[in-house]
N, C-alpha and C positions, 0 to 999 in steps of 0.2 A: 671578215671585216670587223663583225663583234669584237673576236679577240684581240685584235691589232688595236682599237681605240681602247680598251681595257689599259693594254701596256702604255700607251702613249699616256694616258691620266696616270696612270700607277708611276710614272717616271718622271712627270710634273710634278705631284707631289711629293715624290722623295726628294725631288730638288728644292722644293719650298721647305720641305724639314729643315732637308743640309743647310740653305740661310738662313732658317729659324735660329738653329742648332748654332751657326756661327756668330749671332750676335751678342753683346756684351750687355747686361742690362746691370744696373746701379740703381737703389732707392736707398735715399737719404731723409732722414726727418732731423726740422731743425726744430727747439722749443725756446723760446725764450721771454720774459717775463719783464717790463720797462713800465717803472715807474715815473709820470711825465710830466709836465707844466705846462708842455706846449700846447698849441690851438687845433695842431689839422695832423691827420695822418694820412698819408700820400702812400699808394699802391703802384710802381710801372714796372708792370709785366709784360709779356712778351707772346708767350706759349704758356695758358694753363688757366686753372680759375681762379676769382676772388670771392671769399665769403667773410663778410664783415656782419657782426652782431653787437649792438651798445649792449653795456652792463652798468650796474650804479658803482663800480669803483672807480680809483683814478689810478688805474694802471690798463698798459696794454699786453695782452697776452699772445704771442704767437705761435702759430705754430706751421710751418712749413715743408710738405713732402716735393722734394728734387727726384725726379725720374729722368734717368737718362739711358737714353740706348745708343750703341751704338759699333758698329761695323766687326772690331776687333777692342784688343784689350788697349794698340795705340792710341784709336784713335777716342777711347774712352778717355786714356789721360790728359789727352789734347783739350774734351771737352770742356774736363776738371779746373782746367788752364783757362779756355779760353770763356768762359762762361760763368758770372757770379755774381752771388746778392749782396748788394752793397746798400751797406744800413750807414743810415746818417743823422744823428740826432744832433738839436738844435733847440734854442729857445723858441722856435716858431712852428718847429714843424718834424716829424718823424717820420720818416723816408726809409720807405722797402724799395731796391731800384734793382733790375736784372740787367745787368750789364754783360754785352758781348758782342763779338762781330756784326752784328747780324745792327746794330744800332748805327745811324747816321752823323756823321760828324758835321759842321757847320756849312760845310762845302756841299751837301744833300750827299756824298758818297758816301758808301760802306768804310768800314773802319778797316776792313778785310775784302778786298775785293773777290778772292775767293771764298767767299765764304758759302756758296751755292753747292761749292766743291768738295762739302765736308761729308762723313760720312759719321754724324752722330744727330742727335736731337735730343735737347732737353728743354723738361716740363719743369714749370713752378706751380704745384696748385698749396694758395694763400689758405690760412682762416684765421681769424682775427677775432679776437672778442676787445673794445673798445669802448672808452665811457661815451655816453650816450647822447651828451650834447657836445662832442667833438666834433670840428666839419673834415669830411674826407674828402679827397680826393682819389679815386682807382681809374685805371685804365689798364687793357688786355687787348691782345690782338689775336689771336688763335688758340681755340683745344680749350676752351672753356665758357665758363658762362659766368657772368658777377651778380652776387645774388646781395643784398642790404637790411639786417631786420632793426627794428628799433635802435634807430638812429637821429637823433632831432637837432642834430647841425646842420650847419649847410653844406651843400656835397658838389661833387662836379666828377660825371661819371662817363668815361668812353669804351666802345665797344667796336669791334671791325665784325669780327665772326661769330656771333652767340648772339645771347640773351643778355637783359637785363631786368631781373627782379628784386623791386624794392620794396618793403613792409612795415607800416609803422613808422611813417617818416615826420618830423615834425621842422623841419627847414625849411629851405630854397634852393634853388642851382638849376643844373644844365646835366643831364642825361640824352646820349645819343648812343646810337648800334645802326653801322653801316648794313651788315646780315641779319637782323635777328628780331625779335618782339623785345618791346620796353614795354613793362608794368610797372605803375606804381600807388600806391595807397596811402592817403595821407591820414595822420591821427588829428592832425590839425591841417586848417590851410597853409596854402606859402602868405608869406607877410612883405616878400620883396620879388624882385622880377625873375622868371625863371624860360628857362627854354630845354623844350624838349621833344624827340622825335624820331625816324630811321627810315633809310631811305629805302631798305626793301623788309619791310618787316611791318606789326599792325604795334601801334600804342595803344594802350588802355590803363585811362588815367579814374582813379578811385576818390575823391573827396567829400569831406565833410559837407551836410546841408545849409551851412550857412556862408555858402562862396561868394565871396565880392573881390571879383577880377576884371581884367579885360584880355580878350584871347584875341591874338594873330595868329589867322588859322591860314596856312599853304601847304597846298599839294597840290599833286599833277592826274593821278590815277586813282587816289583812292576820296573816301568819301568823312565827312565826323557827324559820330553819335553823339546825341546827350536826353540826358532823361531833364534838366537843367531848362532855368527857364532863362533863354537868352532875348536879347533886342540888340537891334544892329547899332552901331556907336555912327552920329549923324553925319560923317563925314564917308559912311563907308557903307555898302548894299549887301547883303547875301541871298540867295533863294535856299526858303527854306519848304520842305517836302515832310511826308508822316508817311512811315513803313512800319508795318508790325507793332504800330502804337506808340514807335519813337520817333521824333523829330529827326532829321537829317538836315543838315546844311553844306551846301555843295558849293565848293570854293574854287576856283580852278584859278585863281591869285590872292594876293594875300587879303583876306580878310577880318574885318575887325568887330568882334561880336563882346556886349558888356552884361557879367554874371550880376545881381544883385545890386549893389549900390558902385561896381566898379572897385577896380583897386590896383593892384601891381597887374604887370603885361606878363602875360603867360602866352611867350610863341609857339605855337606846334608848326614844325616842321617835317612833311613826308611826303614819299613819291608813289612810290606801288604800297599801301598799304592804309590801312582803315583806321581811323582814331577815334577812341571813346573817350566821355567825357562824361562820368557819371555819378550819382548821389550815391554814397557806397550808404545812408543812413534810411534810403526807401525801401 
């Protein structure tokens, strides 16, 4: 019996070699260098990461690795074909966009209705260096994670599967991840209204000590932290509790709590997942 399960694995993985062994793999690096006027640089990816870094020039620097694999050598060229970044520069806005079957035309259908039937996959993973009070725009939906460091525009950021890590941020916007944790750490506060949050993942938000906001706080299952001395806005109640010497306020609809002297609405919204709210200066 030993020997007989021996050959049965020993023949499973030869088989796994022989697919190994038959697929076609392709890495491609793009580089390129754009000098800009415009306001916002715009990230829609698809499959891979996004890493954005401000710099103090007024150019943007990119640089982009294409991975693709895929079945045999046809259907690698098919991939070549039917899959690509299409850059779009404008006086308002500079646009990374990955285009291919796999994107929704007006009608919510596939471009390609078979496209489930392909036998390739390819990856975009971004990285950007960008001046530093540009506002961005990224979104990803798979096989990576969007990471943001000193960037002090205003942004607007989505995520389906990952993470989102932002550092050193001196704007405003809307940050969300359907799978994943959102962090973010500000060098200053936001000055205008933002929203931000994920439906199965924990937020943990970083701010300067001298916050004056007002928070619409919702969730379903989880619970927000804050070291922050909040008071309920008089139109609206929360119970608040002390754990392990942090405050806890338990929301289970939307509620409305005011930092300091008040100021722009900062929504958090989350379902399974715990939100912090903390003085990154204590």
């Amino acid at each position: 019996m030993k020997s007989y399960c021996r050959l049965v694995i020993t023949a499973i993985m030869l088989s796994l070699a022989a697919t190994v062994m038959a697929e076609k793999i392709k890495v491609q690096v793009i580089e390129k260098t754009y000098t800009i006027s415009s306001q916002k640089i715009i990230v829609d990816n698809v499959y891979g990461s996004i890493k954005v870094t401000g710099h103090n020039k007024n150019t943007v620097e990119l640089k982009v690795t294409r991975h693709t694999t895929a079945r045999n050598a046809e259907q690698l060229d098919k991939a070549e074909k039917d899959v690509i970044l299409d850059i779009t520069e404008d006086t308002e806005f500079l646009e990374f966009y990955i285009d291919g079957p796999f994107r929704w035309n007006e009608g919510r259908t596939r471009r390609n209705n078979r496209y489930r039937e392909r036998d390739y996959k390819v990856m975009f993973n971004f990285e950007l260096l960008v001046p530093k009070n540009i506002n961005i725009e990224l979104k990803t939906v798979n096989d990576g994670d969007i990471r943001v460091n000193n960037v002090h525009g205003d942004f607007e950021v989505e995520q389906i599967n990952g993470s989102i890590t932002m550092q050193d941020l001196g704007g405003s916007g809307e940050a969300y991840s359907i799978n994943g944790d959102v962090t973010l750490d500000f060098s200053s506060n936001p000055k205008n209204d933002c929203r931000f949050g994920a439906l199965n993942g924990e937020v943990r938000m970083n701010f300067k000590k001298n916050l004056n906001a007002d928070f619409l706080l919702d969730t379903f299952n989880g619970e927000f932290f804050t070291d922050f001395e909040f008071r309920s806005n008089p139109s609206k109640t929360f119970m608040e509790v002390k754990r392990n010497g942090r405050k806890v306020y338990k929301a289970g609809h939307v509620t409305s709590v005011r930092a300091g002297k008040g100021g722009p609405v900062i929504k958090l919204d989350g379902f399974n997942g715990d939100m912090y709210i903390l003085n990154k200066d204590r």
